[in-house]
C-alpha positions as CSV (number, residue, x, y, z in Angstrom):
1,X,2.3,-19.6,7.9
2,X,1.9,-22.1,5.4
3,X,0.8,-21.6,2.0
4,X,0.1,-25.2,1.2
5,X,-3.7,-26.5,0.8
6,X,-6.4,-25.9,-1.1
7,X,-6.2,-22.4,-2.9
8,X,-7.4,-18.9,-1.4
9,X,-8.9,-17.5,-4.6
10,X,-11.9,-16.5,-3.9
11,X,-15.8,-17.9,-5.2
12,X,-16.7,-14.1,-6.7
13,X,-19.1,-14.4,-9.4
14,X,-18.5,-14.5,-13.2
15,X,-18.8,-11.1,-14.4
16,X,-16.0,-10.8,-11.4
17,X,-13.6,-13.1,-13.9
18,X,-14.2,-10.9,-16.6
19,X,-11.2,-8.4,-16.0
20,X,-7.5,-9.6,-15.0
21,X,-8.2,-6.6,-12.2
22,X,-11.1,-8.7,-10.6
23,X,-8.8,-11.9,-10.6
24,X,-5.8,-10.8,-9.5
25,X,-7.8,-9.0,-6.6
26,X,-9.3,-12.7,-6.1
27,X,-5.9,-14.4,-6.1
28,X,-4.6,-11.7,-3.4
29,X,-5.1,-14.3,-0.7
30,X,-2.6,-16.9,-2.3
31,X,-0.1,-14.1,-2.9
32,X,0.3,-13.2,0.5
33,X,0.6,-16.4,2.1
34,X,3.5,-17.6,-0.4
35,X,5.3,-14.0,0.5
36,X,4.9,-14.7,4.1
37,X,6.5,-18.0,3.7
38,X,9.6,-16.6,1.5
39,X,10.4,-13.8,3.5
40,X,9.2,-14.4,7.3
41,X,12.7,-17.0,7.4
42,X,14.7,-13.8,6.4
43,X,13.6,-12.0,9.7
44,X,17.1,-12.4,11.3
45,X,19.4,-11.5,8.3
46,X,17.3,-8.1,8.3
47,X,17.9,-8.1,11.9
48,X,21.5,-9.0,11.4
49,X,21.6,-6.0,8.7
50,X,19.9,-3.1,10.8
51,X,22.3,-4.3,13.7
52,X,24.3,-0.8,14.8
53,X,22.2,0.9,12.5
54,X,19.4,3.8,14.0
55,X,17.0,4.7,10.6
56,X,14.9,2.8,7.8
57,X,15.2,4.6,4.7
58,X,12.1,3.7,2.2
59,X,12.4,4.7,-1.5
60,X,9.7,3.6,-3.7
61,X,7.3,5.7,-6.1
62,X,3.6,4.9,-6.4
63,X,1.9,2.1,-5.6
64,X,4.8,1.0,-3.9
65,X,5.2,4.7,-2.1
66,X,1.8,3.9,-0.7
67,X,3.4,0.4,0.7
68,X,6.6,2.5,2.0
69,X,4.3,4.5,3.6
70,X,2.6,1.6,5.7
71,X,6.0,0.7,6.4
72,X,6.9,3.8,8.1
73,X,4.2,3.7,10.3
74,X,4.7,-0.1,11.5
75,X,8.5,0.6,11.7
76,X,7.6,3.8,14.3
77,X,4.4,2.6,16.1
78,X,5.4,-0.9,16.2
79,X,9.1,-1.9,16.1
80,X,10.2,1.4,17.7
81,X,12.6,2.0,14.8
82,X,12.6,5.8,13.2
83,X,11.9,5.6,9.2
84,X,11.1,8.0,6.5
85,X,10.4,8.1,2.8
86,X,13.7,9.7,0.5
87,X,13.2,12.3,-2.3
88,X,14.9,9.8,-5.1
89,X,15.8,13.0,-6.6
90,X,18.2,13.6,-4.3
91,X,20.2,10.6,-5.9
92,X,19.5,11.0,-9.1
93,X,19.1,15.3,-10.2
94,X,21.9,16.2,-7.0
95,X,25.3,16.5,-6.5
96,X,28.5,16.8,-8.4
97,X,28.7,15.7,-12.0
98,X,30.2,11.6,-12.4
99,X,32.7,10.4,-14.9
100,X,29.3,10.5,-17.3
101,X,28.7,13.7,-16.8
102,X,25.4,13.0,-14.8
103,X,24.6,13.9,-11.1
104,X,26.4,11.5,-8.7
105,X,23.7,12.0,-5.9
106,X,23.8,14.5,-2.7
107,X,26.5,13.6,-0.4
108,X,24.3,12.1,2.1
109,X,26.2,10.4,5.4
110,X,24.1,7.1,5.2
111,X,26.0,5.2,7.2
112,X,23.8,4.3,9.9
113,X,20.8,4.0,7.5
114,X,18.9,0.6,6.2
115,X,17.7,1.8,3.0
116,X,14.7,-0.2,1.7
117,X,13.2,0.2,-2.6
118,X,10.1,-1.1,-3.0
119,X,9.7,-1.9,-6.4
120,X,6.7,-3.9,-8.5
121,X,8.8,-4.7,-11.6
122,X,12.6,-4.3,-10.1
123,X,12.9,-2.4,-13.1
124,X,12.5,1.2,-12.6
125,X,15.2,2.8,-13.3
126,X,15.2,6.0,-11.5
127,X,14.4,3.1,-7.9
128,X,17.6,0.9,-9.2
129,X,20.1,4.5,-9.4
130,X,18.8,5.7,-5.9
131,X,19.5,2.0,-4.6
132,X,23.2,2.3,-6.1
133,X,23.6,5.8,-4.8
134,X,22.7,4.5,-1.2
135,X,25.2,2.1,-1.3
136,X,27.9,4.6,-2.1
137,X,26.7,6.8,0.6
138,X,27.8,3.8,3.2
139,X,23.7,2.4,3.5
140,X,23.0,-1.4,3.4
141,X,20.5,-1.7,1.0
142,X,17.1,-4.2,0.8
143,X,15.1,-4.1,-2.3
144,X,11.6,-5.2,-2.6
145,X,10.2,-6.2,-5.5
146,X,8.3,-9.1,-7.3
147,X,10.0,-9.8,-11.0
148,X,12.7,-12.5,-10.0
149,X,16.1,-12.0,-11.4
150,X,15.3,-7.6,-11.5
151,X,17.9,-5.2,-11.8
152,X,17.1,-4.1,-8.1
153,X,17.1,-7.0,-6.7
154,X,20.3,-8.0,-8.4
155,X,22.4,-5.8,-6.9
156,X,20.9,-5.4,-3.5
157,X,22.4,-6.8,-0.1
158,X,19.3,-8.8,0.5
159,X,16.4,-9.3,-1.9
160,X,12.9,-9.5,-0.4
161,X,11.1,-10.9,-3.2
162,X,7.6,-10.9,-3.0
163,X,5.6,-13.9,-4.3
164,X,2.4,-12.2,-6.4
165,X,3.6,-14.2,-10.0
166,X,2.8,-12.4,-12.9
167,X,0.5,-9.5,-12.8
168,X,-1.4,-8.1,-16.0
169,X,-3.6,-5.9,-15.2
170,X,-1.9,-2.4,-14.8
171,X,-3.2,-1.2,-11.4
172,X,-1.2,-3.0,-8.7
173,X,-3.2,-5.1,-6.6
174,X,-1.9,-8.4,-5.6
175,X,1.8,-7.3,-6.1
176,X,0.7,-3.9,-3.8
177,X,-0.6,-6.4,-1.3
178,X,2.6,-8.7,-1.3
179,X,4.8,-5.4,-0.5
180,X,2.3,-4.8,2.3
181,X,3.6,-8.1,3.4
182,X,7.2,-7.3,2.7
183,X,6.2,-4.7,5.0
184,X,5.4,-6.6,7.9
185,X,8.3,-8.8,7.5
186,X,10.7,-5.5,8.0
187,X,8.6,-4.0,10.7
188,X,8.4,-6.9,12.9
189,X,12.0,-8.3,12.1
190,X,13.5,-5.0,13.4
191,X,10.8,-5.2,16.1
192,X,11.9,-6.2,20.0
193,X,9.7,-9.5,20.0
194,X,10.4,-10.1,16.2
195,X,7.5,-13.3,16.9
196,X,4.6,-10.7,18.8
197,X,2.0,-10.4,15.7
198,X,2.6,-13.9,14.2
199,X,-0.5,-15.8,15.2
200,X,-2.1,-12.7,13.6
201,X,-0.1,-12.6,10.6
202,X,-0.8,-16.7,10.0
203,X,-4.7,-15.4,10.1
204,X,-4.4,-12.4,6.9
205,X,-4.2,-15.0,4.3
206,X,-7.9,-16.1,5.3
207,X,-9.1,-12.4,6.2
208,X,-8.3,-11.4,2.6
209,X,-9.8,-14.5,1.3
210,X,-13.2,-13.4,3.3
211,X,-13.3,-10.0,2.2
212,X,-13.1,-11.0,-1.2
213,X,-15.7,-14.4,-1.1
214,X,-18.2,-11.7,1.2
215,X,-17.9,-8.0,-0.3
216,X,-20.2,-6.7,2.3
217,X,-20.6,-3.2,1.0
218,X,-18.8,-3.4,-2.3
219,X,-21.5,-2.5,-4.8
220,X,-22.9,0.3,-2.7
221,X,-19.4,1.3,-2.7
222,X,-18.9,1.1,-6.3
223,X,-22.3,2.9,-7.2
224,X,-21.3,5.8,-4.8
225,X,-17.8,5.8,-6.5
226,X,-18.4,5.7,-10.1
227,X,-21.4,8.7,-9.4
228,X,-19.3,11.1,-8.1
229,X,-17.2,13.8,-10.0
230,X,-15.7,15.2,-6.9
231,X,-14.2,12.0,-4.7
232,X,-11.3,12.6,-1.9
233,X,-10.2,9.5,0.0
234,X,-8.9,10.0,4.1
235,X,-7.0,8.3,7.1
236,X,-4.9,8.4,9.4
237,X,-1.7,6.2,11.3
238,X,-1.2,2.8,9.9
239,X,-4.2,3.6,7.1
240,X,-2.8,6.3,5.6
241,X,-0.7,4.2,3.4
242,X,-4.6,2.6,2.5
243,X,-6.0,5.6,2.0
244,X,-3.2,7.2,-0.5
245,X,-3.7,3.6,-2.0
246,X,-7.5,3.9,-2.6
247,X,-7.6,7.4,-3.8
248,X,-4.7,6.7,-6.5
249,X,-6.4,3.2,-7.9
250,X,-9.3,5.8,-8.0
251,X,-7.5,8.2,-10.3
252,X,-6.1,6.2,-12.4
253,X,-8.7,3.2,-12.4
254,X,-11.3,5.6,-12.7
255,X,-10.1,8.4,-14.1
256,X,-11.3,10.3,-11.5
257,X,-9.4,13.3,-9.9
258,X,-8.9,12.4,-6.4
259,X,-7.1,13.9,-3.2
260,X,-6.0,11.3,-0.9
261,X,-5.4,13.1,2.3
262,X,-4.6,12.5,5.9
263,X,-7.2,13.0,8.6
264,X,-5.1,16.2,10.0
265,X,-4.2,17.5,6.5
266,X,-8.2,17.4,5.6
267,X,-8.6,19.4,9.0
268,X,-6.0,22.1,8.2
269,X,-8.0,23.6,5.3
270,X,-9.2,21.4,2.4
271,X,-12.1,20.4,4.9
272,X,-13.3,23.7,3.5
273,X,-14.3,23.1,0.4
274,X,-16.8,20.2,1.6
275,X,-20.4,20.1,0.3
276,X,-22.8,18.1,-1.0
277,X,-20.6,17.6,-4.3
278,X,-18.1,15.8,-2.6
279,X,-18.0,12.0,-1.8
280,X,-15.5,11.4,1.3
281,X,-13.8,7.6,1.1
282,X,-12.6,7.1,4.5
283,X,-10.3,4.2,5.8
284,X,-10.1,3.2,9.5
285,X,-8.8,0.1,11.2
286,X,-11.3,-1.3,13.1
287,X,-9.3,-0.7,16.5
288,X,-6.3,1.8,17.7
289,X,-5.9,5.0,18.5
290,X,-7.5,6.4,15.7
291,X,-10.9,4.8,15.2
292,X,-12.5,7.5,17.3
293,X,-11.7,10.9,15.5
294,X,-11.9,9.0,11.8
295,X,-15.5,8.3,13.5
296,X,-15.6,12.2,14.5
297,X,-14.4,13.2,11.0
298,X,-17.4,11.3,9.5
299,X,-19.8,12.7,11.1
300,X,-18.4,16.1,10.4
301,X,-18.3,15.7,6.4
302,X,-21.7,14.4,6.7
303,X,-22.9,17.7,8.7
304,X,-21.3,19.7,5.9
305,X,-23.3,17.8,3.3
306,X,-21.2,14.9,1.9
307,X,-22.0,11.7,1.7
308,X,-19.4,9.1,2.8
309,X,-18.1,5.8,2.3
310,X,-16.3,3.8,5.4
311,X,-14.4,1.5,5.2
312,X,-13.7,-0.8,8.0
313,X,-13.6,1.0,11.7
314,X,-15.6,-0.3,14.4
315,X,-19.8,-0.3,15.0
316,X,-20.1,3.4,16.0
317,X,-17.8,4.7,12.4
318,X,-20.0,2.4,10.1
319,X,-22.9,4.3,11.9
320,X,-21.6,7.4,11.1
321,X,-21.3,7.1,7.5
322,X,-23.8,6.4,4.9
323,X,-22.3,3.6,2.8
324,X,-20.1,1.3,5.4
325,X,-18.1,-1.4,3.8
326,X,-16.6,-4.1,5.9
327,X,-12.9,-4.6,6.8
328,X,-10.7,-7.0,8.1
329,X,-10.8,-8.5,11.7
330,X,-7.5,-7.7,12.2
331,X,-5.4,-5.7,14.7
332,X,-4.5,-2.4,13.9
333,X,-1.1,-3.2,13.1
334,X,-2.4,-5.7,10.2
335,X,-5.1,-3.9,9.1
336,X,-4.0,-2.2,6.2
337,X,-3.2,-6.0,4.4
338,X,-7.4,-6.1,4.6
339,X,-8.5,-2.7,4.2
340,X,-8.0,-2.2,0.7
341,X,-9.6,-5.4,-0.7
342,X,-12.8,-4.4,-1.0
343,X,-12.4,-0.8,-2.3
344,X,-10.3,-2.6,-5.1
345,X,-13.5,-4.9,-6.1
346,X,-15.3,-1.5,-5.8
347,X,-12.9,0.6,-8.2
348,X,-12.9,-2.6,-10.2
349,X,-16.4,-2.6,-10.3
350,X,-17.1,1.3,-10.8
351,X,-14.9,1.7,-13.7
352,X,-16.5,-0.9,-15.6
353,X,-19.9,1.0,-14.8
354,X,-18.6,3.9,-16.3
355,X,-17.3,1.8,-19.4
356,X,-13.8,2.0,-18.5
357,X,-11.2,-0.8,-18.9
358,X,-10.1,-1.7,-15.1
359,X,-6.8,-3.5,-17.0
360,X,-5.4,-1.0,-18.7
361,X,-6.1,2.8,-18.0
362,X,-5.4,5.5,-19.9
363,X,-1.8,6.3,-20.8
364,X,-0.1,4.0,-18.6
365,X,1.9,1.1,-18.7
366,X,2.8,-1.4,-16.0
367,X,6.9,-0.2,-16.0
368,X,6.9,3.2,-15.4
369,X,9.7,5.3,-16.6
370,X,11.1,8.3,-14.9
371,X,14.2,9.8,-15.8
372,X,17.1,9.1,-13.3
């Protein structure tokens, strides 16, 4: 899984270069490979840590929430290991009162829990007091995160750092993508065959490279996007995480409202509110046991009037919906580290069509602050 060679970056084109969005999407490719080769060799201390342990505990906000949640579903589906996402505020709102006065956390029995913050900057502090509480609760504790020398990974049991470098545009993209690879690293570590996916895994550094150099249905994409008012973004299993992903960079790229919803939360009600005002962004992997009913929920949307945007899946879901954009040729399991390439060129791409600044929306800042 070498990272050595000629660089990944891809070709683009020069208005592509003309946002730090747009080349730190292109630079994805590089990213990914050097976090593979920091953190694969750290398979059997994670191994070593879960040892007489029975749950994954993510804890993460965001961007890095979205990563968590891909996490979750490689941990379950693939390693066979249970995981969940925490409610920080557990740790930091809960409990009795410390010597300072503030909340010492809910009295959580976390003793047979690997507890895993997934951080971009290391920094937040509200992710760093959950960690600590963890650790008094009897969890060993993994942090994630991509500033070297961060508060969380400081005082973790074992750092995973990812390997994006410096990222300036605000919206997370190569340092979202390195977690994704974090991500694998956990899920097949803890896995029985920790070795099963790694041809495929050696193969995402060029994938990403591809979808970037090709953008098969980018600027259809990004038309589609930056004309609607009324966007909602859907998936399902190990896309989920991808489609919560999208519809966020959406929001806040595009300063669009957006509901980013699971296939079976869309189908218990909100499906209702589907006309011909809505745009539906839908993320498959291209095989699994899903592909079939997101191909199902396409043509459904359509029937009630909306037009659609698909994003990977196989033949018969980029039939089924009027603007298909092409995915990774990856298996299901890997398939979230492509998906959300080319919908980043596209939000890229539609916010600068509606005069936006990709780099820095509005009201945000790269560290964000919640109380803890």
């Amino acid at each position: 899984m070498s990272g050595s060679g000629a660089s990944r970056t891809g070709a683009g084109t020069a208005a592509e270069r003309q946002t730090h969005m747009a080349r730190e999407v292109a630079q994805q490719a590089d990213a990914v490979a050097a976090t593979f080769d920091a953190l694969l060799p750290l398979r059997q201390d994670l191994r070593r840590m879960f040892a007489g342990r029975r749950h994954v505990l993510f804890v993460a906000r965001g961007s890095s929430d979205n990563a968590a949640v891909y996490g979750r579903y490689l941990l379950g589906a693939h390693a066979g290991v249970v995981a969940s996402l925490a409610a920080p505020s557990l740790a930091t709102h809960y409990g009795p009162p410390a010597d300072d006065g503030r909340p010492a956390g809910a009295p959580l029995a976390l003793d047979d829990t690997l507890v895993v913050c997934v951080s971009q900057s290391g920094a937040t502090e509200e992710i760093v007091a959950t960690q600590a509480w963890a650790a008094r609760q009897g969890a060993a504790t993994v942090a994630v995160a991509n500033v070297p020398g961060s508060p969380l990974l400081r005082t973790a049991d074992l750092a995973l750092q990812t390997q994006a470098g410096p990222e300036l545009a605000v919206p997370a993209t190569k340092s979202y993508l390195s977690q994704l690879a974090a991500m694998v690293v956990l899920g097949t570590a803890l896995a029985p065959d920790p070795s099963a996916l790694d041809a495929d895994i050696a193969r995402v550094p060029a994938e990403v490279e591809r979808l970037v150099d090709e953008q098969q249905g980018v600027d259809e994409a990004a038309a589609a996007l930056s004309a609607s008012r009324h966007p909602l973004v859907s998936g399902r299993g190990m896309a989920m995480g991808t489609a919560l992903e999208v519809a966020l960079k959406l929001e806040e790229t595009c300063l669009r409202p957006v509901r980013g919803l699971s296939y079976a939360d869309l189908r218990h009600g909100p499906i209702a509110v589907v006309d011909d005002d809505v745009l539906a962004v839908l993320v498959s992997a291209g095989d699994g046991p899903l592909v079939g009913a997101m191909t199902e929920l396409a043509s459904d949307l359509r029937a009630r009037g909306a037009r659609t945007v698909g994003v990977g899946g196989d033949a018969a879901f980029a039939d089924a919906v009027d603007v298909p954009v092409a995915g990774p040729r990856l298996p299901e399991a890997l398939a979230p580290l492509g998906l959300v390439v080319p919908m980043q060129l596209a939000i890229e791409r539609a916010a600068r069509v509606l005069g936006l600044d990709p780099d820095a929306p509005r009201g945000l800042r790269k560290v964000t602050r919640t109380d803890a």
